[in-house]
N, CA, C and O atoms as CSV, one atom per row, in Angstrom:
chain,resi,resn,atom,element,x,y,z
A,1,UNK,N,N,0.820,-1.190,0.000
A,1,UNK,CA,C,0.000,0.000,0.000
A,1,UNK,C,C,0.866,1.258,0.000
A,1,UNK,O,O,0.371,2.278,-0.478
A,2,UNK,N,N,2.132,1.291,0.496
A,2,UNK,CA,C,2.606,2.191,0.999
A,2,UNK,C,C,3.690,2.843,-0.657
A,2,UNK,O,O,3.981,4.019,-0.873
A,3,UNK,N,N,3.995,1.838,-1.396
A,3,UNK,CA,C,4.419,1.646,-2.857
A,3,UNK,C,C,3.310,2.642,-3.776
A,3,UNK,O,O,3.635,3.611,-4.462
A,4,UNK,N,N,1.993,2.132,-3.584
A,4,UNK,CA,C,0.796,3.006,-4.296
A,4,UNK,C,C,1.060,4.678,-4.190
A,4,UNK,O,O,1.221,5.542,-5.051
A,5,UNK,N,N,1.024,4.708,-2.678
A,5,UNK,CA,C,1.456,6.074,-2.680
A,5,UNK,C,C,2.407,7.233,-3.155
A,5,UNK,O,O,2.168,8.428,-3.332
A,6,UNK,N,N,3.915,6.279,-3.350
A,6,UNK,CA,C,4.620,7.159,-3.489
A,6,UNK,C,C,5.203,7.056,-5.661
A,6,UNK,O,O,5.788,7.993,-6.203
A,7,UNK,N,N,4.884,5.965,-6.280
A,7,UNK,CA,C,4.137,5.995,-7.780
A,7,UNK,C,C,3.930,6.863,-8.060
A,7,UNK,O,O,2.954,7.378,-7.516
A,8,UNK,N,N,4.653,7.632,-9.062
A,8,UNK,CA,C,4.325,8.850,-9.945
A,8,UNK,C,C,2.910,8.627,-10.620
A,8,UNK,O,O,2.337,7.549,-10.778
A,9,UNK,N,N,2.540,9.716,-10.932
A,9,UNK,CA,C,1.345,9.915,-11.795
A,9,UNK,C,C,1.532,10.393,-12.918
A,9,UNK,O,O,1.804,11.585,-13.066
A,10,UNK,N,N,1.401,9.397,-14.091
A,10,UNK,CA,C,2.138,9.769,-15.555
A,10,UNK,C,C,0.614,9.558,-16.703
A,10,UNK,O,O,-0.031,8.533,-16.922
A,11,UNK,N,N,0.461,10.681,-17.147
A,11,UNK,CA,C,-0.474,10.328,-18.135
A,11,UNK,C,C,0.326,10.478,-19.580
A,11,UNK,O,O,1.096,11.386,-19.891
A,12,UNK,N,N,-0.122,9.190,-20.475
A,12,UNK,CA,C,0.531,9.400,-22.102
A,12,UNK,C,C,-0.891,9.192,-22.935
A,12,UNK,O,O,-1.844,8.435,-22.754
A,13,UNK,N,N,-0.601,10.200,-23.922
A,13,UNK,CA,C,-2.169,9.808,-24.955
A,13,UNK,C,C,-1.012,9.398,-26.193
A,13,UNK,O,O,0.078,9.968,-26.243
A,14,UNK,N,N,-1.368,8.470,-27.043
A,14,UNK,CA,C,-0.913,8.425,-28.097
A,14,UNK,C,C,-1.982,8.554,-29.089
A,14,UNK,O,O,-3.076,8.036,-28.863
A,15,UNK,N,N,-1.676,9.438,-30.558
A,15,UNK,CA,C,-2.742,10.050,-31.183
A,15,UNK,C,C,-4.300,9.917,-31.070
A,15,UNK,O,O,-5.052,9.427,-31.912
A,16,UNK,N,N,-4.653,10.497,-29.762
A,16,UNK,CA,C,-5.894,10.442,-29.070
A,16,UNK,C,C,-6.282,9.139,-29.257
A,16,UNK,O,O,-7.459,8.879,-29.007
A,17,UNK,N,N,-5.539,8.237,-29.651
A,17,UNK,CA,C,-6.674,6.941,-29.587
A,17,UNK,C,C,-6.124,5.851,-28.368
A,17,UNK,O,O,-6.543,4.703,-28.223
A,18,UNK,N,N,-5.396,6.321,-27.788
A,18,UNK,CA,C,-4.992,5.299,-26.338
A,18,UNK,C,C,-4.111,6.297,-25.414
A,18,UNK,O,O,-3.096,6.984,-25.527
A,19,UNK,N,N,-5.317,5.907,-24.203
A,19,UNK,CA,C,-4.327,6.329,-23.120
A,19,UNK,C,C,-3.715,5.017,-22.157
A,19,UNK,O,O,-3.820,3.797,-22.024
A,20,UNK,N,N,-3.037,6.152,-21.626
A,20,UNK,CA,C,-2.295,4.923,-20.323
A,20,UNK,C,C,-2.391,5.886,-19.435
A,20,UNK,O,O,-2.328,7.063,-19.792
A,21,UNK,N,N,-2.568,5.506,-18.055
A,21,UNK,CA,C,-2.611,6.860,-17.078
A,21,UNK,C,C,-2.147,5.642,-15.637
A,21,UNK,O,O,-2.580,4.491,-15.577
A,22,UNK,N,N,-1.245,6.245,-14.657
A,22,UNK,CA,C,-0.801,5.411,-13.823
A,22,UNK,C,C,-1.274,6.448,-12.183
A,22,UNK,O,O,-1.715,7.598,-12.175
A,23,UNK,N,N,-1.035,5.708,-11.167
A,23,UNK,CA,C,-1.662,6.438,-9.993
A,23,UNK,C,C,-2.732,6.125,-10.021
A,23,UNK,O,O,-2.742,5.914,-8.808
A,24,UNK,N,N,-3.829,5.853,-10.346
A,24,UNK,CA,C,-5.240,5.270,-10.133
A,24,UNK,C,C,-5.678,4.634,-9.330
A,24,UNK,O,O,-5.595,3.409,-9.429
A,25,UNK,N,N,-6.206,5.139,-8.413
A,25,UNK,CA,C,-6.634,4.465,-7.058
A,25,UNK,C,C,-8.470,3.785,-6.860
A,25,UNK,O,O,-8.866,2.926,-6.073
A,26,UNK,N,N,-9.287,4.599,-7.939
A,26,UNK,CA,C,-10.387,3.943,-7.331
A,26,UNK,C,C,-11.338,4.693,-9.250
A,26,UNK,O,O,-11.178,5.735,-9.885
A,27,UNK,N,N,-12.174,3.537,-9.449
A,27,UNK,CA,C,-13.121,3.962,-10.752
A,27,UNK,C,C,-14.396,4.020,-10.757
A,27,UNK,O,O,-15.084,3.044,-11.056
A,28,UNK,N,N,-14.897,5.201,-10.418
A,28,UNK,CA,C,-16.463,5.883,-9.985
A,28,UNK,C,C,-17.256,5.109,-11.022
A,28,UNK,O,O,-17.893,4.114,-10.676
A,29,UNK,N,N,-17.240,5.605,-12.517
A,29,UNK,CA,C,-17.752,5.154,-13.566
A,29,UNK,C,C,-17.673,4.824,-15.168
A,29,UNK,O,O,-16.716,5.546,-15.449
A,30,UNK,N,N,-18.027,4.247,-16.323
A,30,UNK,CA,C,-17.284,3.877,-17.261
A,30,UNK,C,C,-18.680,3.789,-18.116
A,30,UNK,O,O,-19.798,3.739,-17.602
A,31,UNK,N,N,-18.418,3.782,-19.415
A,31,UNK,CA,C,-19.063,4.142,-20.661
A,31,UNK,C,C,-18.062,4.139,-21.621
A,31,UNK,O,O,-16.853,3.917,-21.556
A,32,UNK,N,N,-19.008,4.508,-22.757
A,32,UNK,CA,C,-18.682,4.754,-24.596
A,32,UNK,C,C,-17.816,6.138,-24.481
A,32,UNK,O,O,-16.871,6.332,-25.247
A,33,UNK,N,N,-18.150,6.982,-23.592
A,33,UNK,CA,C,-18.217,8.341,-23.789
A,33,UNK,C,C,-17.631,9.093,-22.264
A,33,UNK,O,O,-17.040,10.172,-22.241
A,34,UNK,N,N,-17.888,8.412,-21.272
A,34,UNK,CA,C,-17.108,9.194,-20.245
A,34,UNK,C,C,-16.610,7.845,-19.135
A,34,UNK,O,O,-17.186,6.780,-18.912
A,35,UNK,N,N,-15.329,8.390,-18.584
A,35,UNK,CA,C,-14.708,7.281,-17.383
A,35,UNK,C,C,-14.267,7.985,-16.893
A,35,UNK,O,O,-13.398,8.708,-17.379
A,36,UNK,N,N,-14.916,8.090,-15.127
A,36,UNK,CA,C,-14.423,9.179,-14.371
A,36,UNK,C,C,-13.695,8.330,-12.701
A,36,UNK,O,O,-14.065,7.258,-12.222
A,37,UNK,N,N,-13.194,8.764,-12.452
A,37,UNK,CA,C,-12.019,8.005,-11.889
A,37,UNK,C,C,-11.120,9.222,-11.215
A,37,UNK,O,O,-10.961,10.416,-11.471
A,38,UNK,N,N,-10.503,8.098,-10.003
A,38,UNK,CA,C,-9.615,8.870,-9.268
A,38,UNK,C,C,-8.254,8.631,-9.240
A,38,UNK,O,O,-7.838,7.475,-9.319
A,39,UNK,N,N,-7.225,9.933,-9.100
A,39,UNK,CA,C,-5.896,9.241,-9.060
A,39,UNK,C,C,-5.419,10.092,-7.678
A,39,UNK,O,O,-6.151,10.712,-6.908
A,40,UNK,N,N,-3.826,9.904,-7.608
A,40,UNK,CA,C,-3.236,10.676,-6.323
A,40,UNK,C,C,-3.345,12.230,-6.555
A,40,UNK,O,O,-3.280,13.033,-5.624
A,41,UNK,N,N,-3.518,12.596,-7.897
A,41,UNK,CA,C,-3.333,13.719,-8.290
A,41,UNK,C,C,-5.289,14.439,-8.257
A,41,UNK,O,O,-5.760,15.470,-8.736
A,42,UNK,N,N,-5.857,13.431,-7.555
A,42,UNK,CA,C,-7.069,14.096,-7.954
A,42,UNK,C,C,-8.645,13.374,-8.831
A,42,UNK,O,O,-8.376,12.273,-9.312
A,43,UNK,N,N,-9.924,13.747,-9.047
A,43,UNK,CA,C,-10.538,13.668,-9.994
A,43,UNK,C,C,-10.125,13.519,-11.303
A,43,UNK,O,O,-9.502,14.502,-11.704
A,44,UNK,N,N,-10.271,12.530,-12.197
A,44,UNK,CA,C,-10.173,12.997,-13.694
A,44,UNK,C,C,-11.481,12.396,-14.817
A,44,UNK,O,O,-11.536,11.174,-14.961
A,45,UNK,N,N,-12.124,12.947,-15.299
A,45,UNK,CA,C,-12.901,13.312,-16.462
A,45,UNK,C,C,-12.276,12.716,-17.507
A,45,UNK,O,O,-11.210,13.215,-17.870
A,46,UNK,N,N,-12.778,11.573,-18.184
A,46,UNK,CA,C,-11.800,11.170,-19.740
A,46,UNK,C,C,-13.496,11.271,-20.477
A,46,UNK,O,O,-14.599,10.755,-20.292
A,47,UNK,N,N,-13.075,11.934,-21.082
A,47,UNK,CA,C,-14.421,12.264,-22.519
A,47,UNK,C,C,-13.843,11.591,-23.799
A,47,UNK,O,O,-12.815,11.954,-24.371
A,48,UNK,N,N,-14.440,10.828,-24.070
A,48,UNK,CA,C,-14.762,10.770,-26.096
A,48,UNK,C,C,-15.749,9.543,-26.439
A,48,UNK,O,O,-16.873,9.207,-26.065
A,49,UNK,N,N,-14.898,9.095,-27.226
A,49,UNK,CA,C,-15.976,8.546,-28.087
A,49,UNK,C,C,-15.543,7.014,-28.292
A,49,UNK,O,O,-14.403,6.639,-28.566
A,50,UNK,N,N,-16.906,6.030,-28.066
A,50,UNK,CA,C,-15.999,4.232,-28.218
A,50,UNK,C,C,-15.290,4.213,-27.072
A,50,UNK,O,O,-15.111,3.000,-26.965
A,51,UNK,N,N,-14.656,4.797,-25.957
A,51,UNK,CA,C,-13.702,4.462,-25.044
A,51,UNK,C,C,-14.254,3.102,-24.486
A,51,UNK,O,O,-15.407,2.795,-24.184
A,52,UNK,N,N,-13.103,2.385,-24.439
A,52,UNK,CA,C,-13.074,1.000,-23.823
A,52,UNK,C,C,-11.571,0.793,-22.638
A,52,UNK,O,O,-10.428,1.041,-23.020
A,53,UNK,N,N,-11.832,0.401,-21.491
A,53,UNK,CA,C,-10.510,-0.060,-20.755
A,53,UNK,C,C,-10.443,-1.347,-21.282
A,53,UNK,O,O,-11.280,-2.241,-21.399
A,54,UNK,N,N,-8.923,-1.218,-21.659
A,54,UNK,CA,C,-8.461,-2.158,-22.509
A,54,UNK,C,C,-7.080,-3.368,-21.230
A,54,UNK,O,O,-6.381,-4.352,-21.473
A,55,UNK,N,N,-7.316,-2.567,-20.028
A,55,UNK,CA,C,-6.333,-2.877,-18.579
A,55,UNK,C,C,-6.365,-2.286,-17.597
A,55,UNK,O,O,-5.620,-1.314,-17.469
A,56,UNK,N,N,-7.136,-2.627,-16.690
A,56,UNK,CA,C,-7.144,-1.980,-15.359
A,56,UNK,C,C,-6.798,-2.977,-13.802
A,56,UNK,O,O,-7.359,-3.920,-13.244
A,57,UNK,N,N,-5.642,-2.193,-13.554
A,57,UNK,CA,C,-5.251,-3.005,-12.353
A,57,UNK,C,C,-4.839,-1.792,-11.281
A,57,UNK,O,O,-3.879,-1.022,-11.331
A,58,UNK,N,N,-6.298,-1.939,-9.932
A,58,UNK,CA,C,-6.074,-0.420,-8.796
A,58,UNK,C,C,-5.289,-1.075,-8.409
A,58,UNK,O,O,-4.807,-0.327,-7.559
A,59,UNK,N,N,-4.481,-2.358,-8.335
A,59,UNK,CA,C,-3.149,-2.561,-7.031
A,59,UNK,C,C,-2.561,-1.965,-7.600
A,59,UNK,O,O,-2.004,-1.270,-6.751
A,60,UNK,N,N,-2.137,-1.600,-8.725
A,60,UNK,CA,C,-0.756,-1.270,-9.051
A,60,UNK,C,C,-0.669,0.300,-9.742
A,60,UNK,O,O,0.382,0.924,-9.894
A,61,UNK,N,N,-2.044,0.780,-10.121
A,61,UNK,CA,C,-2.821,1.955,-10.145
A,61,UNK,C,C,-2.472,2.041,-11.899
A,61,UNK,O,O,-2.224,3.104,-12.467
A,62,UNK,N,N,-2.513,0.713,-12.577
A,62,UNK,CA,C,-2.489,1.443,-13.939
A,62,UNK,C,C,-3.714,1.208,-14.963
A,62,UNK,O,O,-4.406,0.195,-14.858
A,63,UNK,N,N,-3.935,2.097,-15.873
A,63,UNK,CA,C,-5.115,1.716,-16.751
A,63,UNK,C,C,-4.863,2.093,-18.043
A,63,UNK,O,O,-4.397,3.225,-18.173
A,64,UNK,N,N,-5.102,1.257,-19.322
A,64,UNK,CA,C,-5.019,1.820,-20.637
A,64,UNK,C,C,-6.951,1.697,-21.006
A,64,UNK,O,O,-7.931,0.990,-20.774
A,65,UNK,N,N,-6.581,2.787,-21.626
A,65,UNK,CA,C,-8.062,2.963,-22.099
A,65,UNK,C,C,-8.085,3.305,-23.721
A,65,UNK,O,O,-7.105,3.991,-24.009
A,66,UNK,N,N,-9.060,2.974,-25.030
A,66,UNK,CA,C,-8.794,2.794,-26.255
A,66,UNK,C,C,-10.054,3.888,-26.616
A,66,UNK,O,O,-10.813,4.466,-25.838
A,67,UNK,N,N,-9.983,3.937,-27.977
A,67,UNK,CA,C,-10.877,4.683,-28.193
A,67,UNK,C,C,-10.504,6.198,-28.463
A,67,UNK,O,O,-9.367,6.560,-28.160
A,68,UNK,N,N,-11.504,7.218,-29.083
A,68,UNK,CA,C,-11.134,8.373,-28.845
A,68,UNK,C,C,-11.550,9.548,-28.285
A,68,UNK,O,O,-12.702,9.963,-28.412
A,69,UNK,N,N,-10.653,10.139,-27.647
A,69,UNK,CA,C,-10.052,11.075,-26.470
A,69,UNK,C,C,-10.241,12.388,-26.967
A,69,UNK,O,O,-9.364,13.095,-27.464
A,70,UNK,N,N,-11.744,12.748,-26.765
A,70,UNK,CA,C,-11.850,14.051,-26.799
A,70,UNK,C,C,-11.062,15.119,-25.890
A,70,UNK,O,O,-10.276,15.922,-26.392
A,71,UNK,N,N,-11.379,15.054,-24.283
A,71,UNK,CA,C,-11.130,15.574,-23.363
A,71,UNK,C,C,-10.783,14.904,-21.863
A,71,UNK,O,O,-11.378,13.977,-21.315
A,72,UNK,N,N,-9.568,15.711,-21.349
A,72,UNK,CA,C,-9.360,14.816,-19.962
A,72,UNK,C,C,-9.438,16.056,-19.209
A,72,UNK,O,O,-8.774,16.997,-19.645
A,73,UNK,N,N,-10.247,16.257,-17.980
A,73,UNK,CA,C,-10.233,16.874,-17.284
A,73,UNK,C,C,-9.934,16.591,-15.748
A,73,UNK,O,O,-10.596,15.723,-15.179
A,74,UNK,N,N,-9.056,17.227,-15.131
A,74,UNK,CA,C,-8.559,17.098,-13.632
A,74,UNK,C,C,-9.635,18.323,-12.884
A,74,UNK,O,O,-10.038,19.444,-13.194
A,75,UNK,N,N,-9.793,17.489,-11.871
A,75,UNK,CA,C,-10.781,18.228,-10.722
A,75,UNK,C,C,-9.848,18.210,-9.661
A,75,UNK,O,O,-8.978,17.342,-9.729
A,76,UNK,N,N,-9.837,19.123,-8.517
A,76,UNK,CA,C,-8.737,19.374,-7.886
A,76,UNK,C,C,-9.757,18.257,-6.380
A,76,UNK,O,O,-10.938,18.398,-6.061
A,77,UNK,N,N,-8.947,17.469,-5.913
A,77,UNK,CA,C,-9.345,16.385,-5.262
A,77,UNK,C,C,-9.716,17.411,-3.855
A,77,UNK,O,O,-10.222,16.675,-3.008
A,78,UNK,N,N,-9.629,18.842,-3.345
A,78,UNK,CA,C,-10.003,19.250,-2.166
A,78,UNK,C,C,-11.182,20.003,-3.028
A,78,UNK,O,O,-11.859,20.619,-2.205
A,79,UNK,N,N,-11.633,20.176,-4.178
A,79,UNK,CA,C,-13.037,21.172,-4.304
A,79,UNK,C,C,-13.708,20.284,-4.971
A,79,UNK,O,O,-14.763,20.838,-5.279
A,80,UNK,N,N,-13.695,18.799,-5.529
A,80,UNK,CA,C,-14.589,17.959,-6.113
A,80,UNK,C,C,-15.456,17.062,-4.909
A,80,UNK,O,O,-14.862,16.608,-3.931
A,81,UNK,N,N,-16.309,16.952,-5.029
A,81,UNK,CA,C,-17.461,16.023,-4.248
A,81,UNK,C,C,-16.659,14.247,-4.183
A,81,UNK,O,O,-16.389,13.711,-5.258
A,82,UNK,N,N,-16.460,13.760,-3.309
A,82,UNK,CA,C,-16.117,12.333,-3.601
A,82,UNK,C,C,-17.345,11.593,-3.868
A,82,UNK,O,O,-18.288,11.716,-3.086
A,83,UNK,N,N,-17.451,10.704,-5.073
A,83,UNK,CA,C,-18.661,10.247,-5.135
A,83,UNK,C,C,-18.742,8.918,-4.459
A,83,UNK,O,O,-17.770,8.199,-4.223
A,84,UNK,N,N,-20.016,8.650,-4.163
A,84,UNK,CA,C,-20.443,7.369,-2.955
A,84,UNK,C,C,-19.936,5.960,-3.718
A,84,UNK,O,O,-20.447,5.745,-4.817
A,85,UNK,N,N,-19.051,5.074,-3.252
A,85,UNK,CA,C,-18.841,3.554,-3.809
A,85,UNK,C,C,-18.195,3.956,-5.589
A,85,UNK,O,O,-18.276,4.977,-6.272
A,86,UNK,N,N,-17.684,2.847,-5.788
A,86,UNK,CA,C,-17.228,2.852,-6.775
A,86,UNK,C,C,-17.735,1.581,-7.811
A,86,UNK,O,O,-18.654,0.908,-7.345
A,87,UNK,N,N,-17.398,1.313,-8.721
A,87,UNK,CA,C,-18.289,0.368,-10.062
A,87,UNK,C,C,-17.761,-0.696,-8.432
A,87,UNK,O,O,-18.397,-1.060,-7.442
A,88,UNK,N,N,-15.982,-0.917,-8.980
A,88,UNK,CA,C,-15.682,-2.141,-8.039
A,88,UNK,C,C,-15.967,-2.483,-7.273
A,88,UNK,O,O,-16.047,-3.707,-7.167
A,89,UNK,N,N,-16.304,-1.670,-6.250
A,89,UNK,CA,C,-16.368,-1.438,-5.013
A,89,UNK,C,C,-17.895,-2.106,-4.933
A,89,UNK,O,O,-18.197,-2.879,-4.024
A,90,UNK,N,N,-18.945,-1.664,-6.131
A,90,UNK,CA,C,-20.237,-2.489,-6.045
A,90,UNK,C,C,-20.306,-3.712,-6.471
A,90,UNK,O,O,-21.180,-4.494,-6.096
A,91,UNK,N,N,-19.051,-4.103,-7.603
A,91,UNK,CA,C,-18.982,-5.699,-8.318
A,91,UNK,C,C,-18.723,-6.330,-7.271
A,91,UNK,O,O,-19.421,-7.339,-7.162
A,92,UNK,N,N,-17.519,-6.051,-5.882
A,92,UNK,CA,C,-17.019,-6.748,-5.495
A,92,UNK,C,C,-17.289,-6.852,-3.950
A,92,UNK,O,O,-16.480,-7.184,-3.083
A,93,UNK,N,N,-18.708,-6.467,-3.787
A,93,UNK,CA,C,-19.212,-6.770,-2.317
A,93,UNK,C,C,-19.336,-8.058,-1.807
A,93,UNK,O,O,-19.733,-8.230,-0.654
């Protein structure tokens, strides 16, 4: 746990059609069109279009996601609302 924490937070888009984003600690929600999710750095907003996670592993905080990448937006983790439970968090009661 203590490894999670100190993991840089690296986002790469390659020509909007794949990301990789590392630090990822917990995934609110997922769609065609939006996957909103938390990292150490905060809230983030992934907008477009077709998005599919193509790898998601929170032990190790990494995720590639396919598809295309309109918009990524960061919410600053002290002025965003934490939202209640997460997808996993409900698959895996």
């Amino acid at each position: 746990m203590e490894e999670k924490m100190t993991r840089k937070h690296i986002v790469n888009i390659v020509d909007r059609e794949k990301l990789s984003i590392t630090g990822v600690t917990d995934v609110f929600s997922f769609d065609e069109s939006i996957i909103e999710l938390e990292t150490q750095e905060g809230y983030i907003e992934i907008k477009g279009e077709e998005l599919h996670i193509v790898k998601m592993n929170i032990d190790d905080g990494d995720m590639v996601v396919e598809g295309t990448v309109t918009e990524l937006i960061y919410h600053d983790s002290h002025g965003a609302v934490k939202k209640k439970g997460s997808i996993l968090s409900k698959l895996f009661k």
